[in-house]
gemmi code that builds the backbone of each chain (N, CA, C; Angstrom):
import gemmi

chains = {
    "A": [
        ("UNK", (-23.732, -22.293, -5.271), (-22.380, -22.025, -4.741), (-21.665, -21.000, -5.624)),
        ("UNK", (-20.352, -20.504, -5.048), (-20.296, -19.218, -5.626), (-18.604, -19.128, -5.175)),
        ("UNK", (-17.799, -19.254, -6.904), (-16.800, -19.718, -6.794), (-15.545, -18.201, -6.374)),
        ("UNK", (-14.643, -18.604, -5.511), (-13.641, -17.333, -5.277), (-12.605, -17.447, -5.404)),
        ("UNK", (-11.902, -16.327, -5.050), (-10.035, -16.601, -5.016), (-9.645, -16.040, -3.892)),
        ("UNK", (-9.166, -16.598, -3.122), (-8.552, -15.822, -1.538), (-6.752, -15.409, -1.918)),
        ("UNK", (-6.626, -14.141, -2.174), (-4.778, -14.034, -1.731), (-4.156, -13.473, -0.622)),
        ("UNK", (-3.573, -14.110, -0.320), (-2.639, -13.725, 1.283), (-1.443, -13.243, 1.124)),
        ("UNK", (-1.442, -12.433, 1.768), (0.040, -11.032, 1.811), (0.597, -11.427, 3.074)),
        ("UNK", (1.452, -11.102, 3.470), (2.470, -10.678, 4.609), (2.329, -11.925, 5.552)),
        ("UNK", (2.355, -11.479, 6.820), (2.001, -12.371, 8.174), (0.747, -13.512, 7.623)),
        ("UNK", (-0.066, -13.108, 7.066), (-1.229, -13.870, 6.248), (-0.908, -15.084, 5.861)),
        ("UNK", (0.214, -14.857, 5.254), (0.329, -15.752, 3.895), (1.445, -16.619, 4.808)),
        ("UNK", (1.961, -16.222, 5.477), (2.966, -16.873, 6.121), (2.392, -18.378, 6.405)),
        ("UNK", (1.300, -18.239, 7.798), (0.226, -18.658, 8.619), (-0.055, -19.590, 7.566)),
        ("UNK", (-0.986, -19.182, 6.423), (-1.167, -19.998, 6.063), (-0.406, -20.842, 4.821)),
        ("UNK", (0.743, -20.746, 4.513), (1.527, -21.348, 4.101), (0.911, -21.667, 2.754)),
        ("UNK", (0.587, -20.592, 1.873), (0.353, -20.836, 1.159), (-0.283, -18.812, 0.481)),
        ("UNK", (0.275, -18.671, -1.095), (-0.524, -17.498, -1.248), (-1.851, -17.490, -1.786)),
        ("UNK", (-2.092, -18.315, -2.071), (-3.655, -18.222, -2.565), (-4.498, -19.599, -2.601)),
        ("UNK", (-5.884, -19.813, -2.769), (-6.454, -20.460, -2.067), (-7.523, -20.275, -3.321)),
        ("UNK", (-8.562, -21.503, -3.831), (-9.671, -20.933, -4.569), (-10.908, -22.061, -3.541)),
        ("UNK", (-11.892, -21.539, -3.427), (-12.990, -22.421, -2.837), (-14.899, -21.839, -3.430)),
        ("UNK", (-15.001, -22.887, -2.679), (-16.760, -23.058, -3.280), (-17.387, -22.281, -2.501)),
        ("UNK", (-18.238, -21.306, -2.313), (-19.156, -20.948, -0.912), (-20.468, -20.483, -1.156)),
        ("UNK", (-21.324, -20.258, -0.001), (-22.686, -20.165, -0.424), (-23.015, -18.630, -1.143)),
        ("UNK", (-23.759, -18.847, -1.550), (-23.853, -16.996, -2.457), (-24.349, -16.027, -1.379)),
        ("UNK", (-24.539, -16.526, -0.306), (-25.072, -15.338, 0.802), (-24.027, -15.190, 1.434)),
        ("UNK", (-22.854, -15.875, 1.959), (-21.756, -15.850, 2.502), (-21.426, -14.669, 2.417)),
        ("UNK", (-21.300, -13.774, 4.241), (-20.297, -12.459, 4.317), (-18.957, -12.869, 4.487)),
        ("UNK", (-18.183, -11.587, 4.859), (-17.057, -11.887, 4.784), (-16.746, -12.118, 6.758)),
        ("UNK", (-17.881, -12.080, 7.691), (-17.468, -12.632, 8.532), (-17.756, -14.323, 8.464)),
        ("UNK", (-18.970, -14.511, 7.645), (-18.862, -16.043, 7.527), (-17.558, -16.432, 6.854)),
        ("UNK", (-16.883, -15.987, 5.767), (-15.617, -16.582, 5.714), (-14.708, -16.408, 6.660)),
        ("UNK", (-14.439, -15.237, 7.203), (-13.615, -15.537, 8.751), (-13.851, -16.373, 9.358)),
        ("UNK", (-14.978, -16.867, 9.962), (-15.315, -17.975, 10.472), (-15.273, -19.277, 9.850)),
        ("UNK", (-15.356, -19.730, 8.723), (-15.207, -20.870, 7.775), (-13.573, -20.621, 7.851)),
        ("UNK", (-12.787, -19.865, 7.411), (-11.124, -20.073, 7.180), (-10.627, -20.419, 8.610)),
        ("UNK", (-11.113, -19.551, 9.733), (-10.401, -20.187, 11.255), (-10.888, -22.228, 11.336)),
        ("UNK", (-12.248, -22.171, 10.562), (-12.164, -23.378, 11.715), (-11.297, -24.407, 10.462)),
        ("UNK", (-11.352, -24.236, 8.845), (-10.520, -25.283, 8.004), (-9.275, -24.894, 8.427)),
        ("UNK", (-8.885, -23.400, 8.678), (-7.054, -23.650, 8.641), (-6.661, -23.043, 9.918)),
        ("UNK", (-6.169, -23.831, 11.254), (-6.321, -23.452, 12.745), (-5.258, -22.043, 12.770)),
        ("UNK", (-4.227, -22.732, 11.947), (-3.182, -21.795, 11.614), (-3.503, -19.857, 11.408)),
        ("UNK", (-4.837, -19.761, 10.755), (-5.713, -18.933, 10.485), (-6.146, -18.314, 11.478)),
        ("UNK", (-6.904, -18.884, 12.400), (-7.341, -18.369, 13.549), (-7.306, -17.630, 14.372)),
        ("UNK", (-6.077, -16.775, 14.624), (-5.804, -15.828, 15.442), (-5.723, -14.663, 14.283)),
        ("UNK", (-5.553, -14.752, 12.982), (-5.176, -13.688, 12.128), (-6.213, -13.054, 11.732)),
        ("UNK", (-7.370, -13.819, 11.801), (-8.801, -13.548, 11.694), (-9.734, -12.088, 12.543)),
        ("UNK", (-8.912, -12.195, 13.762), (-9.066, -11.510, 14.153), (-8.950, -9.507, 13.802)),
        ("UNK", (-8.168, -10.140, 13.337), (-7.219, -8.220, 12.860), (-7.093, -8.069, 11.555)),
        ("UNK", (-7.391, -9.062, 10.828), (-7.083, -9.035, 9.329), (-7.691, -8.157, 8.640)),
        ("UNK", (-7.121, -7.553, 7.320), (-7.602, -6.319, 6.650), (-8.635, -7.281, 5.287)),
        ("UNK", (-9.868, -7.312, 4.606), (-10.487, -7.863, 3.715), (-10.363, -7.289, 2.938)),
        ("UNK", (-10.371, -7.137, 1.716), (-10.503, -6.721, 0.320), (-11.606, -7.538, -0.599)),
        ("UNK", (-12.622, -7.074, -1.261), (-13.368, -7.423, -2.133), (-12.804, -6.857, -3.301)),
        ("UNK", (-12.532, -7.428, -4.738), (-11.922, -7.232, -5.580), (-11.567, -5.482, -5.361)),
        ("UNK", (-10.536, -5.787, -4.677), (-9.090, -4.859, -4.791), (-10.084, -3.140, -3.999)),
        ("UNK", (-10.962, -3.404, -3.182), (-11.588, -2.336, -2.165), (-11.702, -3.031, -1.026)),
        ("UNK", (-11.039, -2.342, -0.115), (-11.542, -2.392, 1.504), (-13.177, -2.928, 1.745)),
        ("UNK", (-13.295, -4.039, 2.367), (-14.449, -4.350, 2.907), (-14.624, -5.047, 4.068)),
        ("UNK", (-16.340, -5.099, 4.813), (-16.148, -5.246, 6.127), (-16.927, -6.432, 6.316)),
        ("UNK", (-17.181, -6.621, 7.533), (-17.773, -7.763, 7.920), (-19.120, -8.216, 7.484)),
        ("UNK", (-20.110, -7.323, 7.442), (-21.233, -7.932, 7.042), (-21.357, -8.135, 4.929)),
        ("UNK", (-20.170, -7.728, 4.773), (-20.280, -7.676, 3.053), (-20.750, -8.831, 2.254)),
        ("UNK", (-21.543, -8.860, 1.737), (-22.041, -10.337, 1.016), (-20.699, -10.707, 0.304)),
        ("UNK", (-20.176, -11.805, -0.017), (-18.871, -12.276, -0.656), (-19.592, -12.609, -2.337)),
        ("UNK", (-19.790, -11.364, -3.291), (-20.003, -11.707, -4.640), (-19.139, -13.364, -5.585)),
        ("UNK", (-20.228, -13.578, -6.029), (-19.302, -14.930, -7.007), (-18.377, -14.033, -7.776)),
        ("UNK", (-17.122, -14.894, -7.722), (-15.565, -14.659, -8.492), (-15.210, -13.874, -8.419)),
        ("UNK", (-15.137, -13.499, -6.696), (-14.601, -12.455, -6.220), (-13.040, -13.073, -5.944)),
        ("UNK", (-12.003, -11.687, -6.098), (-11.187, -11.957, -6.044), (-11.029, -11.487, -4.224)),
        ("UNK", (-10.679, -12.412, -2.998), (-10.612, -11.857, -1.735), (-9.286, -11.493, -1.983)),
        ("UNK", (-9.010, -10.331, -1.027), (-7.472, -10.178, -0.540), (-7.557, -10.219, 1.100)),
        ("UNK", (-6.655, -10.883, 1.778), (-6.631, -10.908, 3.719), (-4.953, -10.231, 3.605)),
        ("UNK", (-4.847, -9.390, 4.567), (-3.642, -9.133, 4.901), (-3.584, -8.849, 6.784)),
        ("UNK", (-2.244, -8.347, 7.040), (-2.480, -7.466, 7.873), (-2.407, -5.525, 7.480)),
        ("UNK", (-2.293, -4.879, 8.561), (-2.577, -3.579, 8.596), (-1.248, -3.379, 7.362)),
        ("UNK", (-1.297, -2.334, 6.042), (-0.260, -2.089, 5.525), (0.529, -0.956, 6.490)),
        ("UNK", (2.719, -1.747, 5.342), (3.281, -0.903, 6.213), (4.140, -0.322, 5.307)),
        ("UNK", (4.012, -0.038, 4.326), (4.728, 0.691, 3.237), (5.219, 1.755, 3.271)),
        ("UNK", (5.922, 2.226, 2.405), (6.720, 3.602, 2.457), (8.413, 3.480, 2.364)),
    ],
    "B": [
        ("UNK", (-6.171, 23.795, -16.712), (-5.655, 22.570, -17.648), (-6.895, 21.316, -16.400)),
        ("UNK", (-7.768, 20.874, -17.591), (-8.200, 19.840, -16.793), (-7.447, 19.160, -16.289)),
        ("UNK", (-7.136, 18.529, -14.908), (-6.587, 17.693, -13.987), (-6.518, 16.219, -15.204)),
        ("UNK", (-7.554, 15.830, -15.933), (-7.141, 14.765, -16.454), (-5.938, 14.865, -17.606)),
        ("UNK", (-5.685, 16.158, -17.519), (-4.418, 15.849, -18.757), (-2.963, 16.203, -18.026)),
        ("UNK", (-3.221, 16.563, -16.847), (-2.369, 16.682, -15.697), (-1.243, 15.590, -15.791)),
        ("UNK", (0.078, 15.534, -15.399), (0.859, 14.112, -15.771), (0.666, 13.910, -14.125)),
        ("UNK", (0.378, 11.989, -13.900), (-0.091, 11.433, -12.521), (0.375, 10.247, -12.802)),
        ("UNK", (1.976, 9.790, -12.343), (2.717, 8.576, -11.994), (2.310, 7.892, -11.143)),
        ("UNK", (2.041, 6.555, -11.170), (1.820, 5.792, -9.529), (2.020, 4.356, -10.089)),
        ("UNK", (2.720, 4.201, -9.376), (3.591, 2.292, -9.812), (4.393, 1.921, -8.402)),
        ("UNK", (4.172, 0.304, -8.703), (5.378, -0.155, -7.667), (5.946, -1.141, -8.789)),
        ("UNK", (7.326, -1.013, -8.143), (8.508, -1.534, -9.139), (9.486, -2.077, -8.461)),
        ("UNK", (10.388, -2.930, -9.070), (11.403, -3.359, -8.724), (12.455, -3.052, -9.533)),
        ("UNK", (12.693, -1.602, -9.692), (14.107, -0.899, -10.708), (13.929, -0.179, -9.402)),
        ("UNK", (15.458, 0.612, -9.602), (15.818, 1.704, -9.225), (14.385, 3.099, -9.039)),
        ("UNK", (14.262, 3.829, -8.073), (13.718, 5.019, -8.022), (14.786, 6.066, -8.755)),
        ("UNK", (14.234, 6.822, -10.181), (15.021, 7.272, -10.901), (14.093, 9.091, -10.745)),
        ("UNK", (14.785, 9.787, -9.770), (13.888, 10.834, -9.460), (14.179, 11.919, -10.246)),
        ("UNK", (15.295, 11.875, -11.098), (15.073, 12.985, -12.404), (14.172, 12.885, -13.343)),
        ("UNK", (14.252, 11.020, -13.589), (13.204, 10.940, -14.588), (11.757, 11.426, -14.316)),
        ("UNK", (11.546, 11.072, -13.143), (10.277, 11.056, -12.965), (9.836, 12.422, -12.777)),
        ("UNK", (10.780, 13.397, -12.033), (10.608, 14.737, -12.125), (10.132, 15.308, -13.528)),
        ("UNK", (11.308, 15.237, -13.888), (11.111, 15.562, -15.607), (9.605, 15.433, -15.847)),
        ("UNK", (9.117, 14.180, -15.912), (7.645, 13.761, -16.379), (6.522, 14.263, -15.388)),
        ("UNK", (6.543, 14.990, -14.201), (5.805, 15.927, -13.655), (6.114, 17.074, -13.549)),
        ("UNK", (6.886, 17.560, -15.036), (6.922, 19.479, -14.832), (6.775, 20.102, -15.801)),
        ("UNK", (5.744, 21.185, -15.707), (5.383, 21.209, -16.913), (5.533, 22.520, -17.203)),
        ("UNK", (5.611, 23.154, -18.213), (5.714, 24.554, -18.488), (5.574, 25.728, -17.359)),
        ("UNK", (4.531, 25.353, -16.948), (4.092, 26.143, -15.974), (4.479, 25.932, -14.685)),
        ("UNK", (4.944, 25.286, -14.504), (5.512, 24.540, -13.374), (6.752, 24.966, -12.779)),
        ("UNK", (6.898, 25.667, -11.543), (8.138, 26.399, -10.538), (8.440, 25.783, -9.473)),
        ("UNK", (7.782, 24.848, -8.777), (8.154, 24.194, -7.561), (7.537, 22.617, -7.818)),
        ("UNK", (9.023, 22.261, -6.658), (8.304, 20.508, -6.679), (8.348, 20.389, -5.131)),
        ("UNK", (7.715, 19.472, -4.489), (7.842, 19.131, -3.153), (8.381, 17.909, -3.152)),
        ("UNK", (9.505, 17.094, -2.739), (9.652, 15.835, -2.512), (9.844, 15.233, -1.436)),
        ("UNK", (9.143, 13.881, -1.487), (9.433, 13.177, 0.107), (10.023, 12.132, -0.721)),
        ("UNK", (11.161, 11.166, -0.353), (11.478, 10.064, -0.187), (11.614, 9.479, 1.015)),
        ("UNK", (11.637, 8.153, 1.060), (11.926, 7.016, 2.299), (12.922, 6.406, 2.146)),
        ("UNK", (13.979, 6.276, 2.978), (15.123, 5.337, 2.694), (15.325, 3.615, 3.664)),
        ("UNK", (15.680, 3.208, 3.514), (15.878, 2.151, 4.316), (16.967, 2.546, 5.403)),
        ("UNK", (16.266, 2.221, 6.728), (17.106, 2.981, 7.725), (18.182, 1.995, 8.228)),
        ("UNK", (19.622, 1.859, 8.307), (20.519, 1.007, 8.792), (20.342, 1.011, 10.132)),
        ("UNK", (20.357, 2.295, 11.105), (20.416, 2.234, 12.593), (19.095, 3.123, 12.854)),
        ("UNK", (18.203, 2.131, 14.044), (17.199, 3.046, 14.301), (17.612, 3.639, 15.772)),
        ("UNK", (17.542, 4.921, 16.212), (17.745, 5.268, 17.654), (16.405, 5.565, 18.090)),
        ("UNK", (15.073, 6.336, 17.760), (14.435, 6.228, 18.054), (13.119, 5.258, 18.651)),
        ("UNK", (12.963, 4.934, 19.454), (11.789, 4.064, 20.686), (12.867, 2.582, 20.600)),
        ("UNK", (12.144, 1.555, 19.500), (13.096, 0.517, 20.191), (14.422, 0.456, 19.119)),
        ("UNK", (15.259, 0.343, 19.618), (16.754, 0.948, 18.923), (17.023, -0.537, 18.270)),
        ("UNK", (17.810, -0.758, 17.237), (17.966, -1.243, 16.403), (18.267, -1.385, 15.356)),
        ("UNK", (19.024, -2.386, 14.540), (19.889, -2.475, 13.554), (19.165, -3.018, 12.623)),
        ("UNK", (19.494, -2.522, 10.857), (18.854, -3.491, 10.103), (19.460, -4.015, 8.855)),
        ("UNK", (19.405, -5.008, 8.514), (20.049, -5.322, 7.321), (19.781, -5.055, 6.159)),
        ("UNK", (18.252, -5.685, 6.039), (17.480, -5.109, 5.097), (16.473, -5.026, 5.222)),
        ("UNK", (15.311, -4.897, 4.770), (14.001, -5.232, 4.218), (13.305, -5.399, 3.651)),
        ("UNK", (12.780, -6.362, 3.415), (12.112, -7.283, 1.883), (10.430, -6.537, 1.956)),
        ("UNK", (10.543, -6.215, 0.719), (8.766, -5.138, 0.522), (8.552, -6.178, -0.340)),
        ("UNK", (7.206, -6.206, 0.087), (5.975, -6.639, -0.746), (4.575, -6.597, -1.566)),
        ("UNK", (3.753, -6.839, -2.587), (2.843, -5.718, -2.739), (1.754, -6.893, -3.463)),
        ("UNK", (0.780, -5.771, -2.840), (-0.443, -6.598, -3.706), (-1.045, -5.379, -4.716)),
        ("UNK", (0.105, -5.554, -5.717), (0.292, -4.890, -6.739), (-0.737, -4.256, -7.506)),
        ("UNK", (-2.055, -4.746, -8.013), (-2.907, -4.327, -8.935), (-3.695, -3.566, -7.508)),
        ("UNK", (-3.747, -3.965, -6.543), (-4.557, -3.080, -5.650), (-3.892, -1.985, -5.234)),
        ("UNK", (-2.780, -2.313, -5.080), (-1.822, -0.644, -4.284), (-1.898, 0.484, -5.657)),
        ("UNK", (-1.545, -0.220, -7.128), (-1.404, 0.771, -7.771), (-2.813, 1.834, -7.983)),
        ("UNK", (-4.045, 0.936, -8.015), (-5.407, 1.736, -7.944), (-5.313, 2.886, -6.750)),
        ("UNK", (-4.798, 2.291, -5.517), (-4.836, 2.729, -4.291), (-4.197, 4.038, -4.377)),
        ("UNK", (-2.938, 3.833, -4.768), (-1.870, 5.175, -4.882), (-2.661, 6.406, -5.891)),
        ("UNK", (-3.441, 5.452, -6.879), (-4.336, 6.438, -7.842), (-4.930, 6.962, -7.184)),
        ("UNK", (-5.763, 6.529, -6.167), (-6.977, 7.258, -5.338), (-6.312, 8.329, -4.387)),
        ("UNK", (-4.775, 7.863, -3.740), (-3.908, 9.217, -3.053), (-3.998, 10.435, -4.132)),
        ("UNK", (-3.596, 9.960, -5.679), (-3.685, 11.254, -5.967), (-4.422, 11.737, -6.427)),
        ("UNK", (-5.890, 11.297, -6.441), (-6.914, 11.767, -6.956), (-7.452, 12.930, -5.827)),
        ("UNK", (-6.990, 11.928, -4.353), (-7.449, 13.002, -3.024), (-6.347, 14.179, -3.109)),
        ("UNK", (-5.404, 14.217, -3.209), (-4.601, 15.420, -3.682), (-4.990, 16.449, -4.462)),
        ("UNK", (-5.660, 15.731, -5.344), (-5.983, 16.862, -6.713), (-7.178, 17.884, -5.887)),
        ("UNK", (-8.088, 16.817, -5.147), (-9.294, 17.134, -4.593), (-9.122, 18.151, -3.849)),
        ("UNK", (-7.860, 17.936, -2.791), (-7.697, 18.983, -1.991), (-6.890, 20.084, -2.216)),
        ("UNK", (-5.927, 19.977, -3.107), (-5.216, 21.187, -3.783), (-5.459, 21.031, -5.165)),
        ("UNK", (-6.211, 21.573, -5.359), (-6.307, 21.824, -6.875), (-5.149, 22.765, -7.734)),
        ("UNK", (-4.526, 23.246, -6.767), (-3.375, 23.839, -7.930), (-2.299, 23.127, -8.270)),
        ("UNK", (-2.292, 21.722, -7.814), (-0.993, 20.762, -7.650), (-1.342, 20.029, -9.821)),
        ("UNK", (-0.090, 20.617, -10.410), (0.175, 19.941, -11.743), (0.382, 18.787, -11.903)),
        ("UNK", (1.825, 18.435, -11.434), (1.952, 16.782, -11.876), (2.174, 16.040, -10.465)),
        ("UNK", (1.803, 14.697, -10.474), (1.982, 13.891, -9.128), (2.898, 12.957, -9.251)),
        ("UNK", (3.825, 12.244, -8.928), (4.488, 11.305, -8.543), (4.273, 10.480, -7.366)),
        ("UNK", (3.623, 8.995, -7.389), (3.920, 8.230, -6.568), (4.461, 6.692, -6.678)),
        ("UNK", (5.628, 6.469, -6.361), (6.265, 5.337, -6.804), (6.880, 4.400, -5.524)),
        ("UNK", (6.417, 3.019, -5.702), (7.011, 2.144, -4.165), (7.403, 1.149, -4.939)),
        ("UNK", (8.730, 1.022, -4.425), (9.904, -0.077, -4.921), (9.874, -1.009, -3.940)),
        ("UNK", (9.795, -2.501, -4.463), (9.648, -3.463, -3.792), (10.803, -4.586, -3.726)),
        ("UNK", (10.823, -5.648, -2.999), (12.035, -6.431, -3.256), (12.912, -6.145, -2.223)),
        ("UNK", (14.016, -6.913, -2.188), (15.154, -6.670, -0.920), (15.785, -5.766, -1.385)),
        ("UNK", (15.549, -4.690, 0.432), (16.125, -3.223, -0.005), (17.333, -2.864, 1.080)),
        ("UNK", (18.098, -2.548, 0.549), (19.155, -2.070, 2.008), (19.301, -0.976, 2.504)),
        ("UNK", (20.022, -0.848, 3.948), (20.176, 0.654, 4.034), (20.837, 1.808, 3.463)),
        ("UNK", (19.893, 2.778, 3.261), (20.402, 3.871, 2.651), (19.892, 3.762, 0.701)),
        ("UNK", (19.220, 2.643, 0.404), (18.524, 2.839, -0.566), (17.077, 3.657, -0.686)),
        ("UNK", (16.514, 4.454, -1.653), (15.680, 4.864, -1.279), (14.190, 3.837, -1.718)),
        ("UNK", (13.399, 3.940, -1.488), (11.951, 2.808, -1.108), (10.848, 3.272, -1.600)),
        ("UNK", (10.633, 4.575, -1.472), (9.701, 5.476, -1.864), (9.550, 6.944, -2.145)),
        ("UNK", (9.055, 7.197, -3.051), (8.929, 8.727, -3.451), (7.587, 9.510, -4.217)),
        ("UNK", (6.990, 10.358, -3.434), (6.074, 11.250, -3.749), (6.856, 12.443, -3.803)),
        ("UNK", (6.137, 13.197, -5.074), (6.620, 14.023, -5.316), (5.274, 14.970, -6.195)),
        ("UNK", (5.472, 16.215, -5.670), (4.277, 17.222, -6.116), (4.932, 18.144, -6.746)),
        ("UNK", (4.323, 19.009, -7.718), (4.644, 20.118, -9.027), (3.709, 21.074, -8.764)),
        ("UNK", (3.461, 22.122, -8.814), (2.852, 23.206, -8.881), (3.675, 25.025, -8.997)),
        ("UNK", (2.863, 25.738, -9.552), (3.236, 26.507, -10.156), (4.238, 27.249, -8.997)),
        ("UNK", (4.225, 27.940, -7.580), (5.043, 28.059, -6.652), (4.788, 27.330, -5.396)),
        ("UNK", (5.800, 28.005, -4.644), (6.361, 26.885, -3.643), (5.025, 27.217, -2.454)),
        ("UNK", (4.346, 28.450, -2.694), (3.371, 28.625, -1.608), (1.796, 28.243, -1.890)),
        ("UNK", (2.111, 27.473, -2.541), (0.324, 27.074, -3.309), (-0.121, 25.270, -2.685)),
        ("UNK", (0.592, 25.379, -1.455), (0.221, 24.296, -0.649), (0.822, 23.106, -1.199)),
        ("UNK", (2.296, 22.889, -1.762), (2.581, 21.882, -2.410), (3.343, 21.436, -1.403)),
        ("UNK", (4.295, 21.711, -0.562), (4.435, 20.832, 0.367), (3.585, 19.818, 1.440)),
        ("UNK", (2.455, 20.343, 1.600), (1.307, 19.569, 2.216), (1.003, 18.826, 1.328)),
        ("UNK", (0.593, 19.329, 0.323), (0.433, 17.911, -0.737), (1.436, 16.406, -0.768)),
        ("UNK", (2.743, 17.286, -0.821), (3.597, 15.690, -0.471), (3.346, 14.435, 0.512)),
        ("UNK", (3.302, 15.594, 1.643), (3.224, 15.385, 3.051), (2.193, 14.173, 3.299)),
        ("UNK", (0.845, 14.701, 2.221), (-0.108, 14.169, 2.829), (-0.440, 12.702, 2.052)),
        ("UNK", (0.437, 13.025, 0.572), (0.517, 11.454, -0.078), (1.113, 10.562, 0.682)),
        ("UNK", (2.122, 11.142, 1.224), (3.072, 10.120, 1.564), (2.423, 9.201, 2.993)),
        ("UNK", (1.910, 9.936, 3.942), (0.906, 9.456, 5.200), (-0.104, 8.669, 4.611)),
        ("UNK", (-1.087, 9.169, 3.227), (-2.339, 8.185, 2.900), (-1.307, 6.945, 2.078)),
        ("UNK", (-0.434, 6.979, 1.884), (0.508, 5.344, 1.482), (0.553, 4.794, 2.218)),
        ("UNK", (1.043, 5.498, 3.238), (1.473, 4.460, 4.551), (0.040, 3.765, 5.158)),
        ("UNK", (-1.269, 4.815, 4.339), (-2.716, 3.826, 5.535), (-3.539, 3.171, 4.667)),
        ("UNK", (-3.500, 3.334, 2.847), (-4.121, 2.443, 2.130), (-3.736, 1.900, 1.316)),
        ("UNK", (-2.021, 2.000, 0.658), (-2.007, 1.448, 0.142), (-1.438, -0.199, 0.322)),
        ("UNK", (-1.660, -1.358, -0.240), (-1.207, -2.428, 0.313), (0.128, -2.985, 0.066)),
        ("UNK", (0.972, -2.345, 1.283), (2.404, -2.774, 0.328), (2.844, -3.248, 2.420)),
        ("UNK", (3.962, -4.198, 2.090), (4.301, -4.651, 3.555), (5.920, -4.853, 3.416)),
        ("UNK", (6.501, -5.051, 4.774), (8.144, -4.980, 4.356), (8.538, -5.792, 6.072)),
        ("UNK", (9.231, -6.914, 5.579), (9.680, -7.899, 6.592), (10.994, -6.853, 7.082)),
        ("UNK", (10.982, -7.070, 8.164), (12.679, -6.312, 8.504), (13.593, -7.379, 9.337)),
        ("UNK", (14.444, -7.792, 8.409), (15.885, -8.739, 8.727), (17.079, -7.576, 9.351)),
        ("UNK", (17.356, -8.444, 10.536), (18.403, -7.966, 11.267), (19.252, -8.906, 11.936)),
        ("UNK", (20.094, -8.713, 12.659), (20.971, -8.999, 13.323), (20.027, -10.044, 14.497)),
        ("UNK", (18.819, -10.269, 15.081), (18.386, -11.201, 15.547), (17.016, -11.630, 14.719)),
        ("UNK", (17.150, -11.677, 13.841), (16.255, -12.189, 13.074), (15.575, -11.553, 12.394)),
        ("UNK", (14.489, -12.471, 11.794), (13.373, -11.204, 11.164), (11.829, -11.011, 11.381)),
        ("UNK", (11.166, -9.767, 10.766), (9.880, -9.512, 11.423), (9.154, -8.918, 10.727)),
        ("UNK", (7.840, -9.102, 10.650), (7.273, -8.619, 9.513), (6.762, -7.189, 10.042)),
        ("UNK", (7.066, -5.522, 9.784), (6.209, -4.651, 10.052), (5.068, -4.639, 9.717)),
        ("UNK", (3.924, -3.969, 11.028), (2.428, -3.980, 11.002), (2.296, -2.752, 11.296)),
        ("UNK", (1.417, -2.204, 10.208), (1.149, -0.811, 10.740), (-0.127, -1.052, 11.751)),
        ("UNK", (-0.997, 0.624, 11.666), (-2.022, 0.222, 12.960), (-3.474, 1.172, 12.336)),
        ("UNK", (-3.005, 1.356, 10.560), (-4.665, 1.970, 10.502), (-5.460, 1.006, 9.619)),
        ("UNK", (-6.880, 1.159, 10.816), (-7.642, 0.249, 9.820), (-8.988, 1.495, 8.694)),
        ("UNK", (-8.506, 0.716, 7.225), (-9.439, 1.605, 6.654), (-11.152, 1.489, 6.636)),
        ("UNK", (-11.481, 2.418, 6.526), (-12.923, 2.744, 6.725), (-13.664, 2.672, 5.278)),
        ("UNK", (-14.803, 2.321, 5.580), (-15.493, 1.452, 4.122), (-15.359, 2.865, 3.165)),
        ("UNK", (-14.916, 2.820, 2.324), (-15.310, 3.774, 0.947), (-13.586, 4.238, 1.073)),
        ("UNK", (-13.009, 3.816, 1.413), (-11.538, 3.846, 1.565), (-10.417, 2.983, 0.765)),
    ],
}
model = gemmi.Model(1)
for chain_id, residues in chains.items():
    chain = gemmi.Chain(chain_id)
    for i, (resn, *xyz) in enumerate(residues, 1):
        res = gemmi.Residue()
        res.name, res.seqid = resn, gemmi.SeqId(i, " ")
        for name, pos in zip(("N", "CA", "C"), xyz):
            atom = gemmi.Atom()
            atom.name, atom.element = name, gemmi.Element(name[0])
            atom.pos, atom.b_iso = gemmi.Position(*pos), 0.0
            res.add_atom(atom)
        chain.add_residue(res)
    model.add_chain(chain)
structure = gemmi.Structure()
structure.add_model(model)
structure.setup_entities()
């Protein structure tokens, strides 16, 4: 198992009522298997999953990305800065 | 002058945007023109859906936006190489209208050596990688703005 840190920004963090999150997961785990593992533990999650932006320690990443141990995740939505 | 000894600001903060200072610290001897963009917090919007605002609360996922804003001006340097000093700074926290929010700002030796595009074009790659978000409170409530670009791997 292969320990992480999930932080939630914006609409994200709202949903899930909470900014950060640490959990156990398998060392092959992508980051669509955690989309899929976070919709079905937090229902609240579930629709955000859809559109959400991933970050692997602090870089853009996509769905098939292996989730490295003590990775720091970031989920947001689309940024709106400026 | 190697680009690495070049002066290259990029922070988000919760002080004041202090744009002399920061000028000052991107001009350098050689240096005849600056380009600046700021963003202000808009009180009345008339354009598409019209609307009032009170404020808006920015937010940031700080150690990533500031790398991020690094990589705007690293693509700057890339594409104008005659651009001296860079400025990019995003102020976070509850902001009201008519405060300013953000500021890029470019230095280069004159005004025709592509330094206004340079601004131009920091200020657009903020708005698509770096991670900063801003709830907007108004008069019927509030809402979190979503932009609409998604970045592409190596981004």
């Amino acid at each position: 198992m292969n320990h992480i840190k999930l932080l939630f920004f914006a609409t994200i963090r709202d949903r899930a009522g909470t900014k950060s999150l640490e959990m156990d997961i398998p060392a092959n785990m992508t980051i669509q298997d955690l989309k899929d593992r976070l919709s079905t533990d937090y229902p609240n999650l579930k629709d955000s999953m859809k559109s959400v932006l991933i970050t692997i320690n602090r870089e853009y990443a996509f769905d098939e990305a292996v989730v490295p141990a003590n990775a720091e995740i970031g989920m947001f939505p689309p940024v709106s800065g400026g | 002058m190697e680009s690495s000894n070049l002066p290259t600001i990029y922070s988000i903060t919760e002080s004041e945007i202090d744009l002399n200072e920061l000028l000052a610290k991107i001009t350098l001897v050689s240096t005849g023109a600056a380009a600046i963009f700021t963003g202000m917090v808009r009180g009345v919007t008339s354009r598409g859906d019209a609307h009032e605002t009170e404020f808006l609360e920015y937010e940031s996922y700080i150690p990533m936006a500031e790398a991020k804003m690094k990589q705007v001006a690293d693509e700057i340097r890339e594409k104008w190489p005659v651009i001296e000093g860079i400025a990019i700074v995003q102020r976070i926290g509850k902001l009201y209208p008519k405060t300013p929010t953000v500021l890029i700002a470019c230095t280069a030796a004159h005004r025709d050596t592509g330094v206004f595009e340079a601004a131009r074009y920091g200020i657009d790659r903020l708005k698509e990688i770096v991670p900063v978000w801003k709830k907007e409170v108004g008069p019927n409530g509030e809402e979190w703005v979503e932009g609409d670009y998604i970045p592409k791997p190596g981004e």
